[in-house]
Steps between C-alpha positions, in 0.01 A plus 500: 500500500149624369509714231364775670855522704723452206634810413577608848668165551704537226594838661571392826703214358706757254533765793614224725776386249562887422535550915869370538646776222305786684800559793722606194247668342365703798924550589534654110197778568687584816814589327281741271343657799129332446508291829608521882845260509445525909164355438532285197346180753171651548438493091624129531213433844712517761392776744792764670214595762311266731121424540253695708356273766071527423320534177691663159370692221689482193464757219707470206559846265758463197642854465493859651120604408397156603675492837435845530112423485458231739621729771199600614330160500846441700399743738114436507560128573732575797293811617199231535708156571797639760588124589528436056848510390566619179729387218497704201722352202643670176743404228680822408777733710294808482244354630694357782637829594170709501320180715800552727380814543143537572402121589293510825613398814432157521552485125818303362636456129706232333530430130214250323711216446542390110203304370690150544350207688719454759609904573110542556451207659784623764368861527128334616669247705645769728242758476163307490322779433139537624391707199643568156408804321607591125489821347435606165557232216817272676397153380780270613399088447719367761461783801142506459431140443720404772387741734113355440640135549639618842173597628561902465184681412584740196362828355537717154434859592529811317500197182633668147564331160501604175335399201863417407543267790121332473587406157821325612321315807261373226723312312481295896166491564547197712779669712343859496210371644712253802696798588206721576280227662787508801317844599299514768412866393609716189435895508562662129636859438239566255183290286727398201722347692233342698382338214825406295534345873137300467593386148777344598300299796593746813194580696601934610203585717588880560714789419798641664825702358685533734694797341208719559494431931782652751626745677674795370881389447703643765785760510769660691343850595805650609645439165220584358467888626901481434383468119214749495725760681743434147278554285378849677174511387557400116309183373626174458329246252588136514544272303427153646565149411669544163626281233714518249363782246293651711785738694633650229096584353355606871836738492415649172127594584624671822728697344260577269235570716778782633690272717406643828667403818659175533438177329530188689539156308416130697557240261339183536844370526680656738882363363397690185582788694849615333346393101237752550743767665692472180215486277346831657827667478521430161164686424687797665360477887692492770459198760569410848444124628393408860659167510855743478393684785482784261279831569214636254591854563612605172443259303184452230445135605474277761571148505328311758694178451412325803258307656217516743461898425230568340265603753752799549500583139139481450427725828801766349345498139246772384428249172563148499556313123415091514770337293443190314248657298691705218701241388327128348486178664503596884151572544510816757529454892266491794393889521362452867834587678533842382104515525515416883729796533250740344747539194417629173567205293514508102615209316522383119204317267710114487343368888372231412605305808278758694248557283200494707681665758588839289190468291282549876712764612475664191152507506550682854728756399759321724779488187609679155558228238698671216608348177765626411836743566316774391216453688695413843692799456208697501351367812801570675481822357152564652563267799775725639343833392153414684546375812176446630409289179800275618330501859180405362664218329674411805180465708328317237761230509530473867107487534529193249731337692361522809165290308748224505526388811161300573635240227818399766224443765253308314800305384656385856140379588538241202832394607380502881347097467842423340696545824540303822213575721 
């Protein structure tokens, strides 16, 4: 073995001793809820769906806002390539359900198999996939080494890591650099990752986030004028991909900014539904939770505790607050949903995941960055009692968004000499 392949084989060769304890493993996070038990085979390579006849794109998200972005590269490369089958793989429940969902047609999903030799070597022997496409910063030895053995042509798009992350890929320079050699093309979010990327021995030739690209999330409009006729004309402000500590604050500046109309709470989380019910109740508010089948009327918060509905949340909402940016560590969330919705968005000071992101649209009066409790409360406050500023806003973001879309395009050209002819 040279040494420039020794720290990946000694992974492959711990993974593949590891492999034979991950049925019980994988069996344990079922019985707390964190995996499918009906589909337990596809995290161990063995498929519950058969393959497409013709050519396969793979794309391979981790979570919701990963699997949630590649949906309209999903749709892009189907739109241009009707005879390309898709195959879009995750590893969490969530993001199983919401790719069950809104997947194309043509468009299938089945769990990313464990990063053991022989489950990935059984999820590429059945789906020989033309094309393999990773999102984000999902860096798996085995999947992407044996994938590049078996011939498949591979991509990095919409590329993030962290200083955190480069530092840790130094300590295997060796490996860092085998593991992005297998790409045929890498597209970074942003230049500092670009270049934590070209330090390491990766070769990015573009940009693309993928977070900022898409089509305005959908909704049920029925239900939709069902909840605007409830709220008879009064505003609602929500509250939208929350964490813990962030409810109970966003609450607070509402009702100090005179707690007008009806507050509607999305955590990030939807199972956190109940936690934050009690928690708001305990500040004195009265709550009602969607995944009950429980009504707003009445009450002084909503708890949209399910998935897949946030397009009719953001389309309902006169003010839309970004969680994951008043509380440390998260790093905000991708501001371009509400903003392709023409929302108002305002979100806290800690985004440091989005960073470039808020910092353009800030510079284009497309957001309200406030630092603190005080200060949110106040642009709710003057939000809610000047409606056209909230418009303005609105249309700020929306025309921001729409400047994403050339990046998608310019992006599916670079992947075009990738797939079969």
């Amino acid at each position: 073995m040279s040494p420039r392949s020794l720290a990946l084989g000694a992974y492959r060769a711990a993974t593949g001793l590891a492999e034979p304890l991950a049925p019980a493993l994988l069996n344990g996070r079922a019985r707390r809820g964190k995996e499918d038990p009906a589909r337990i085979a596809e995290r161990l390579g063995r498929p519950t769906a058969p393959r497409p006849a013709g050519p396969l794109a793979w794309l391979h998200a981790v979570s919701v806002g990963e699997a949630v972005s590649i949906l309209p590269l999903a749709q892009a490369l189907r739109a241009r390539r009707p005879e390309l089958s898709v195959l879009v793989t995750s590893g969490t429940r969530t993001s199983a359900e919401l790719l069950a969902k809104r997947l194309p047609q043509g468009a299938l999903h089945q769990y990313a198999p464990v990063d053991g030799p022989a489950a990935v070597a059984r999820f590429l022997a059945h789906w020989r996939p033309d094309l393999g496409i990773f999102v984000e910063s999902e860096l798996w030895p085995n999947l992407i080494l044996q994938a590049r053995r078996a011939g498949v042509r591979l991509a990095l798009l919409s590329a993030r890591m962290t200083e955190a992350s480069a530092r840790g890929w130094s300590r295997a320079p060796a490996a860092a650099a085998e593991l992005l050699a297998a790409f045929d093309l890498i597209l970074a979010q942003d230049e500092a990752t670009a270049a934590r990327l070209q330090r390491l021995g990766g070769s990015p030739s573009g940009r693309l986030n993928l977070k900022l690209v898409g089509e305005p999330l959908p909704c049920d409009a029925d239900e939709l004028a069902r909840l605007k006729a409830g709220l008879a004309g009064h505003p609602a402000v929500l509250a939208a991909s929350t964490h813990p500590g962030e409810e109970a604050l966003i609450a607070r500046a509402w009702r100090a900014a005179g707690a007008p109309g009806l507050l509607i709470v999305a955590p990030r989380h939807p199972d956190r539904g109940p936690a934050v019910a009690a928690e708001l109740t305990a500040l004195g508010l009265t709550a009602a939770l969607r995944s009950r089948g429980e009504a707003p009327g009445g009450a002084d918060v909503y708890l949209a505790d399910t998935l897949g509905e946030l397009g009719l949340f953001f389309r309902l909402a006169a003010v839309t607050v970004m969680g994951g940016a008043f509380v440390p560590g998260v790093g905000g969330h991708n501001p371009l949903e509400p903003a392709r919705l023409g929302c108002a968005v305002v979100t806290g000071a800690d985004v440091f995941n989005a960073a470039d992101v808020y910092a353009e649209m800030a510079e284009a009066g497309a957001v309200v960055v406030v630092g603190d409790e005080a200060e949110l409360a106040a642009t709710l406050r003057d939000l809610l009692a000047t409606p056209d500023r909230a418009s303005s806003l609105g249309a700020a973001a929306l025309a921001y968004a729409q400047r994403q879309g050339a990046a998608l395009d310019e992006a599916l050209a670079r992947l075009s000499p990738l797939l079969p002819a």
